[in-house]
C-alpha positions, 0 to 999 in steps of 0.5 A: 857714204849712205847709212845702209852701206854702214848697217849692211857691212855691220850686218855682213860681219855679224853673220859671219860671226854666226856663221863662224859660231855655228860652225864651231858649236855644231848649231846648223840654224846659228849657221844657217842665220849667219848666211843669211844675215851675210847675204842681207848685209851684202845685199844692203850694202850694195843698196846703199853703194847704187844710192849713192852713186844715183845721187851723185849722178843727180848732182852732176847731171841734174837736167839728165836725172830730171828728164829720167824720173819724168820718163820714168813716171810717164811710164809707171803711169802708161802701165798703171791705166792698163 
């Protein structure tokens, strides 16, 4: 499990806590920074889940993930002469 899965589940629930608490209170920027926060951490999270499973495919196939970032770098090159 990669460290941005664990910071954007705690950050997805701390928002929904100031979504919950600024709805109860009548705060509409509490709420307003609760869904935004919730979004973040659903955001960071998947982050961390696609980290993850680029890794693990880099283990597996490492030949494969080798010829990619070359491509890939090759590419960034290409277009950064332009």
């Amino acid at each position: 499990m990669d460290e941005n899965e664990i910071e954007g589940a705690a950050r997805n629930i701390g928002g929904k806590i100031q979504d919950a608490a600024g709805g109860l209170t009548g705060d509409a920027k509490l709420q307003a920074n609760g869904k935004w926060n919730q979004a973040a951490g659903k955001a960071q999270q998947t982050f961390g889940e696609a980290a993850d499973e680029v890794r693990e495919y880099a283990k597996t196939s490492p030949l494969t993930a080798l010829a990619l970032v070359g491509t890939v770098a090759f590419a960034l090159g290409f277009l950064a002469k332009r």
